[in-house]
Biopython code that builds the backbone (N, CA, C, O; Angstrom):
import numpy as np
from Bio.PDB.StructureBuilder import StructureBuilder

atoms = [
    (1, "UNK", "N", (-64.525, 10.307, -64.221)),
    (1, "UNK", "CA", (-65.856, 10.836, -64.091)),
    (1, "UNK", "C", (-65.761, 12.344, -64.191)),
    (1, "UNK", "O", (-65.011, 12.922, -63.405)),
    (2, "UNK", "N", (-66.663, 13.242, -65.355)),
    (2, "UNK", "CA", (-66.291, 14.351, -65.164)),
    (2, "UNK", "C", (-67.959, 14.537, -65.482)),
    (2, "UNK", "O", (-68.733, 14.061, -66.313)),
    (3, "UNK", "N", (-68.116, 15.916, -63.861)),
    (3, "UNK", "CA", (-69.419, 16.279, -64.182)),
    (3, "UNK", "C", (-69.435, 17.944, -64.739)),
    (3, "UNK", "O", (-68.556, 18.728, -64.380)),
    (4, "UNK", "N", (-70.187, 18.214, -65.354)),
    (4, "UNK", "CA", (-70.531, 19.569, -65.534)),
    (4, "UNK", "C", (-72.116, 20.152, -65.663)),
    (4, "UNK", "O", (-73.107, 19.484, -65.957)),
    (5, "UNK", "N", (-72.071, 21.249, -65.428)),
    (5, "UNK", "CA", (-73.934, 21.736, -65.497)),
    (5, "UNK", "C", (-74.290, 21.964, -66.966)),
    (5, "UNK", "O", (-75.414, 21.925, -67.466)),
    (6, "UNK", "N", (-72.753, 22.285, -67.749)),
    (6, "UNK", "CA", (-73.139, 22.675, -69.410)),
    (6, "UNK", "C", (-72.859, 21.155, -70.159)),
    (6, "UNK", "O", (-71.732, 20.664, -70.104)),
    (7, "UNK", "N", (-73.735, 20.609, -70.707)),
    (7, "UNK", "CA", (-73.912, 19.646, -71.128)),
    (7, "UNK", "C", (-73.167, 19.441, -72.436)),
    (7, "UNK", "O", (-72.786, 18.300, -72.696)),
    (8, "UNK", "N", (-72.912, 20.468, -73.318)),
    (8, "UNK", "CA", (-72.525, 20.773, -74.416)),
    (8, "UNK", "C", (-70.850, 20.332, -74.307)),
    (8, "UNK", "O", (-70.288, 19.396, -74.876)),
    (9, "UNK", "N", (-70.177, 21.521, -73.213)),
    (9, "UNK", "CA", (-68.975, 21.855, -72.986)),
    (9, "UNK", "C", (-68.554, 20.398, -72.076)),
    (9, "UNK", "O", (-67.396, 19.987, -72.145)),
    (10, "UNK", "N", (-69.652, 19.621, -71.178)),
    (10, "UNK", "CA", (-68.978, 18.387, -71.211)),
    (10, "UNK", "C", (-68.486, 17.228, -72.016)),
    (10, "UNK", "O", (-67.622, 16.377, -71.809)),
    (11, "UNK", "N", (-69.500, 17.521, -73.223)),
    (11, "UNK", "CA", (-69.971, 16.596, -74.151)),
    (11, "UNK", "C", (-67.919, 16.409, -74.521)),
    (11, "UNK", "O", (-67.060, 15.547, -74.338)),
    (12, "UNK", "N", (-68.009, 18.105, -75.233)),
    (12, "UNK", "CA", (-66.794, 18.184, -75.627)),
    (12, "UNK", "C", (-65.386, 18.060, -75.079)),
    (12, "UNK", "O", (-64.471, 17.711, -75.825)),
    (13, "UNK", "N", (-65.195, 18.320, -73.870)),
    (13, "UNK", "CA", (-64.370, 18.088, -72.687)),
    (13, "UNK", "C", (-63.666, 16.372, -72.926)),
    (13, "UNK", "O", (-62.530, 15.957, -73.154)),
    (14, "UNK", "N", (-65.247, 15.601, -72.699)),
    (14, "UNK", "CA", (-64.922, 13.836, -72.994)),
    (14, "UNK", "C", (-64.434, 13.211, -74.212)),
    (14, "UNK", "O", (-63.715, 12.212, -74.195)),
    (15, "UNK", "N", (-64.877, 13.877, -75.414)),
    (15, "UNK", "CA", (-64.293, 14.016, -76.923)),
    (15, "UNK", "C", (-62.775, 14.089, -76.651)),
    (15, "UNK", "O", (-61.880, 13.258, -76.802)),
    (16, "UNK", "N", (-62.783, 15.281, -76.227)),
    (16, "UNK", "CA", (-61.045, 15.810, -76.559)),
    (16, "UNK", "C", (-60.391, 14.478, -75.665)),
    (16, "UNK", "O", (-59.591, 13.632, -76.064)),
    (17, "UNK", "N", (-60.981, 14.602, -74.424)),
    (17, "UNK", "CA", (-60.081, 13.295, -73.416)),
    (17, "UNK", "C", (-60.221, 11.803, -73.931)),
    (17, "UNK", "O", (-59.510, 10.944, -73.409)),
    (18, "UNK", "N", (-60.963, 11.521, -74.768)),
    (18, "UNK", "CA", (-60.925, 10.498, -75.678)),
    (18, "UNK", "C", (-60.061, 10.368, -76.836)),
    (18, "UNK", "O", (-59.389, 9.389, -77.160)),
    (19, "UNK", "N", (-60.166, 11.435, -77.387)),
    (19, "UNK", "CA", (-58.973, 11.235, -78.827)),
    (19, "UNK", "C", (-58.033, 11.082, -78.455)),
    (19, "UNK", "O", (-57.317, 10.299, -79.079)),
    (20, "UNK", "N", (-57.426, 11.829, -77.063)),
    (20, "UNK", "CA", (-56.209, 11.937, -76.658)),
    (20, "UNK", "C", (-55.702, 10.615, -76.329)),
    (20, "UNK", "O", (-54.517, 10.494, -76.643)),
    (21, "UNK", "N", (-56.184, 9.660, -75.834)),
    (21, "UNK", "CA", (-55.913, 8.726, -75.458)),
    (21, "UNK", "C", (-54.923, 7.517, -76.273)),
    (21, "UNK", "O", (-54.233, 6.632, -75.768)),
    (22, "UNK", "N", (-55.150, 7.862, -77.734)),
    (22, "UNK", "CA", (-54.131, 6.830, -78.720)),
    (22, "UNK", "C", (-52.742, 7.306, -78.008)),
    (22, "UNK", "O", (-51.956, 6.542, -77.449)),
    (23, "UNK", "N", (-52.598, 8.677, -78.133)),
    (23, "UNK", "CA", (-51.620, 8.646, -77.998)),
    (23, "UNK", "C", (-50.673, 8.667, -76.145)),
    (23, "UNK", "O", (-49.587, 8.970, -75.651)),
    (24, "UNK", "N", (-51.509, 8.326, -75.902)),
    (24, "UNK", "CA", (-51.165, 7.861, -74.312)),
    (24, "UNK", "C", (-51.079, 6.393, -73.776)),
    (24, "UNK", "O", (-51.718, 5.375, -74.040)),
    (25, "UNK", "N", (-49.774, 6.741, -72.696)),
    (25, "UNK", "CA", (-49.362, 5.164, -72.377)),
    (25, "UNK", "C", (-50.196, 4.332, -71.401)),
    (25, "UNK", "O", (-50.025, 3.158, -71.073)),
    (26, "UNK", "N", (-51.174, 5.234, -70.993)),
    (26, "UNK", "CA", (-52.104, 4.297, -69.888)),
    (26, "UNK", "C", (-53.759, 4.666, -70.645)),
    (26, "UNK", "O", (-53.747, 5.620, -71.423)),
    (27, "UNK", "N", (-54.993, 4.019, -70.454)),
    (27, "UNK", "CA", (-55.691, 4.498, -70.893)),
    (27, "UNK", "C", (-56.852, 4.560, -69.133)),
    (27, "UNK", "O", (-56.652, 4.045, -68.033)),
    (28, "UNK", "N", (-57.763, 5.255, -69.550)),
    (28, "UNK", "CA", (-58.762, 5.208, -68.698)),
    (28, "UNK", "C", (-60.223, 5.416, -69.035)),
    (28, "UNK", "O", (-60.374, 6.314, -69.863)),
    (29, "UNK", "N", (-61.377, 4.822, -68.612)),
    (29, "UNK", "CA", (-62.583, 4.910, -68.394)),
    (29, "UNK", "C", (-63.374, 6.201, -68.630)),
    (29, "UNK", "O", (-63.758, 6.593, -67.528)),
    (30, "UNK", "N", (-63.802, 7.071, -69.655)),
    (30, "UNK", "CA", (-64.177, 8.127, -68.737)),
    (30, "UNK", "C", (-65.983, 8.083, -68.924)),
    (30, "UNK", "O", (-66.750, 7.649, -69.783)),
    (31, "UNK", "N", (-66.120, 8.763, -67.659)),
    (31, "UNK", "CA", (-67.808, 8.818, -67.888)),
    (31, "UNK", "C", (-68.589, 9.717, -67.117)),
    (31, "UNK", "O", (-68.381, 9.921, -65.921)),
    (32, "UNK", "N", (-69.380, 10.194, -67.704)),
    (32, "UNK", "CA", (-69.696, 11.923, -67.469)),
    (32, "UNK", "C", (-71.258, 11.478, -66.848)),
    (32, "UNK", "O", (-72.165, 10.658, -66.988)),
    (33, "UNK", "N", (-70.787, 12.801, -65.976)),
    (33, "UNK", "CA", (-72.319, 13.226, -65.473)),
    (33, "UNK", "C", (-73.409, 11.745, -64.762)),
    (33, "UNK", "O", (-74.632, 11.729, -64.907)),
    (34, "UNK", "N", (-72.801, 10.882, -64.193)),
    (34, "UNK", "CA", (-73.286, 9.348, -63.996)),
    (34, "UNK", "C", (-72.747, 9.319, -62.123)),
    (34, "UNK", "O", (-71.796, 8.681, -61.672)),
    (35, "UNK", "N", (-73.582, 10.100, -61.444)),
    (35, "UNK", "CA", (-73.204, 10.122, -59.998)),
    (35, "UNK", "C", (-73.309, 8.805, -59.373)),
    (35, "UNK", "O", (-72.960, 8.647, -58.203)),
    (36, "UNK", "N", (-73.650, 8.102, -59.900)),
    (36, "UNK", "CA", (-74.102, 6.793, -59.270)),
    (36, "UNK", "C", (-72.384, 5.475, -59.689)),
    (36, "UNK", "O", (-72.157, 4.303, -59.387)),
    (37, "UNK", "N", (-71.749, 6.327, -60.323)),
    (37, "UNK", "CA", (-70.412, 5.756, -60.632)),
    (37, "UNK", "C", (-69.397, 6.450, -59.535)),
    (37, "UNK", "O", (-68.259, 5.982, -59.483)),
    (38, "UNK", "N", (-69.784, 7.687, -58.534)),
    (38, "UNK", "CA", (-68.723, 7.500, -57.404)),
    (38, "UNK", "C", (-69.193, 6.484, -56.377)),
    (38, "UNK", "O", (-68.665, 6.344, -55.274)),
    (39, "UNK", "N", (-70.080, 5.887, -56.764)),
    (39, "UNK", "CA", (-69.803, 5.243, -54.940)),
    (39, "UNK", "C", (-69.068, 4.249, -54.601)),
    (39, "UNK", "O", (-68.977, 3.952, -53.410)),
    (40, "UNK", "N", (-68.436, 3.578, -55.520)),
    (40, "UNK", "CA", (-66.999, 3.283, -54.579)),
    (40, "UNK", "C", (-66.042, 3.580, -55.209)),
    (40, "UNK", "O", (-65.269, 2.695, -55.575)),
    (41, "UNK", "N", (-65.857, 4.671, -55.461)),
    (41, "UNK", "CA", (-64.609, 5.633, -55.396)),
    (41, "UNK", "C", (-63.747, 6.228, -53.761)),
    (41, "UNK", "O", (-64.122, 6.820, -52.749)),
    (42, "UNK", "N", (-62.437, 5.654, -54.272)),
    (42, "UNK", "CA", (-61.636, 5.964, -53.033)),
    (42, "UNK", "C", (-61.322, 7.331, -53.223)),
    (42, "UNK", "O", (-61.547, 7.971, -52.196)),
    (43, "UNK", "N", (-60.903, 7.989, -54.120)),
    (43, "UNK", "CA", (-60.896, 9.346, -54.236)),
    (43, "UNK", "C", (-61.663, 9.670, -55.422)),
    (43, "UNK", "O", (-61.897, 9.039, -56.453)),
    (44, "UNK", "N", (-62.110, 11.230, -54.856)),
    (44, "UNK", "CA", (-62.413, 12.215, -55.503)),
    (44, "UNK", "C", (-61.806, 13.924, -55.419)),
    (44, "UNK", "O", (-61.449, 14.620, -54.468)),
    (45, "UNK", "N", (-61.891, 14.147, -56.765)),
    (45, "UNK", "CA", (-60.912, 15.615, -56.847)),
    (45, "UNK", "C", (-61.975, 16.619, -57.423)),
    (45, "UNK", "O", (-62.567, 16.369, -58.473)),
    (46, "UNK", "N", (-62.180, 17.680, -56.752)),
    (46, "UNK", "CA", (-63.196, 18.358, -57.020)),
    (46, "UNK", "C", (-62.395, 19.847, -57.353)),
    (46, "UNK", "O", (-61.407, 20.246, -56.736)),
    (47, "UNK", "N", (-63.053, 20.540, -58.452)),
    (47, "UNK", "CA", (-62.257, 21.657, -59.159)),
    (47, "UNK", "C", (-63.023, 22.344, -59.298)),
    (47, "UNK", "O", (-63.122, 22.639, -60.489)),
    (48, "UNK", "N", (-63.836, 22.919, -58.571)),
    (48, "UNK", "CA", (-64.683, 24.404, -58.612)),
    (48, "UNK", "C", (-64.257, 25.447, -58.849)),
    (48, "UNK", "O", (-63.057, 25.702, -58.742)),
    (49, "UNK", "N", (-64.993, 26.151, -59.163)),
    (49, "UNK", "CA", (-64.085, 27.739, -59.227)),
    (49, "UNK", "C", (-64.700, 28.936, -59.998)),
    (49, "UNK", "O", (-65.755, 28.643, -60.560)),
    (50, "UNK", "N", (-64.277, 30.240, -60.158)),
    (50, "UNK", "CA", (-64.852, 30.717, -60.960)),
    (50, "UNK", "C", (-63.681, 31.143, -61.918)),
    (50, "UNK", "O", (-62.965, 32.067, -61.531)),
    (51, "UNK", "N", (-63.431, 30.583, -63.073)),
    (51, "UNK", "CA", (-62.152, 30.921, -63.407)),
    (51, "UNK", "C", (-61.790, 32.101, -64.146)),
    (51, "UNK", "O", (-60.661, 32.201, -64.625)),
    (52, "UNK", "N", (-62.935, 33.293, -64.319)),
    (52, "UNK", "CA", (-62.432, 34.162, -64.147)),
    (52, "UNK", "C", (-61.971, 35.417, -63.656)),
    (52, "UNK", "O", (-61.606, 36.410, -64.286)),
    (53, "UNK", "N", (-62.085, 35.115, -61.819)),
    (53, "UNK", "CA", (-61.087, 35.400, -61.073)),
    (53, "UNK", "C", (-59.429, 34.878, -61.577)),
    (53, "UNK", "O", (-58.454, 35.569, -61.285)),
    (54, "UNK", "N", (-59.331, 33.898, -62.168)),
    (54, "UNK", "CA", (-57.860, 33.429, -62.540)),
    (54, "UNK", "C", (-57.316, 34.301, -63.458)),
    (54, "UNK", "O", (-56.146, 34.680, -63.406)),
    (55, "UNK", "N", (-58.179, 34.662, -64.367)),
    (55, "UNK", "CA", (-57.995, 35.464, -65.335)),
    (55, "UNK", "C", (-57.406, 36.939, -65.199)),
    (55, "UNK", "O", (-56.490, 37.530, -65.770)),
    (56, "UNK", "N", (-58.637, 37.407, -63.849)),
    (56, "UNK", "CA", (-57.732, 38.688, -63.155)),
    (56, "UNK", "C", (-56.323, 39.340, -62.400)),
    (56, "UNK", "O", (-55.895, 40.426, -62.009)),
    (57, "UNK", "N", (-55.874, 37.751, -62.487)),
    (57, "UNK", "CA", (-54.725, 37.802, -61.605)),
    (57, "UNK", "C", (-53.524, 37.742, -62.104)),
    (57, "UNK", "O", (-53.145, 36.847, -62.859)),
    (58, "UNK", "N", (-52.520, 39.141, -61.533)),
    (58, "UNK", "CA", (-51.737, 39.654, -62.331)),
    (58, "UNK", "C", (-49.923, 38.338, -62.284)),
    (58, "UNK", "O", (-49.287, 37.942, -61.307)),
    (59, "UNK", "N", (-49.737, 38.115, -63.576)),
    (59, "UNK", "CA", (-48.832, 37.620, -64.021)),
    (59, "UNK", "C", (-48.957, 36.765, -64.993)),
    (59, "UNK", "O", (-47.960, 36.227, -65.474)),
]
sb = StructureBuilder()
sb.init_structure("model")
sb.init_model(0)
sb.init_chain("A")
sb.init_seg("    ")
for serial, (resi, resn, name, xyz) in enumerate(atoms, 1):
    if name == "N":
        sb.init_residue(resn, " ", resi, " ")
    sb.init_atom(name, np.array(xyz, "f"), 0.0, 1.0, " ", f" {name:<3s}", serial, name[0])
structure = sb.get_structure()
């Protein structure tokens, strides 16, 4: 499940994590922006941020 507020940049996000998948040994489900698909989820991983603070940081 991957949510985002830019609809565009999710669109594309699920693309790329889709093609990728031939060449991977497990496959998975993915499905965007559909909150009504965590509720029975045992985990969730949440990745906020502003990433470019990451960007500022020296190394």
């Amino acid at each position: 499940m991957l949510i985002d507020s830019n609809p565009e940049k999710l669109d594309s996000e699920v693309l790329d994590l889709i093609e990728a998948q031939p060449n991977l040994k497990h496959h998975a489900n993915i499905i965007s922006n559909d909150w009504d698909a965590l509720d029975d989820a045992d985990v969730i991983i949440s990745a906020l941020g502003n990433i470019g603070l990451q960007k500022m940081q020296p190394g």
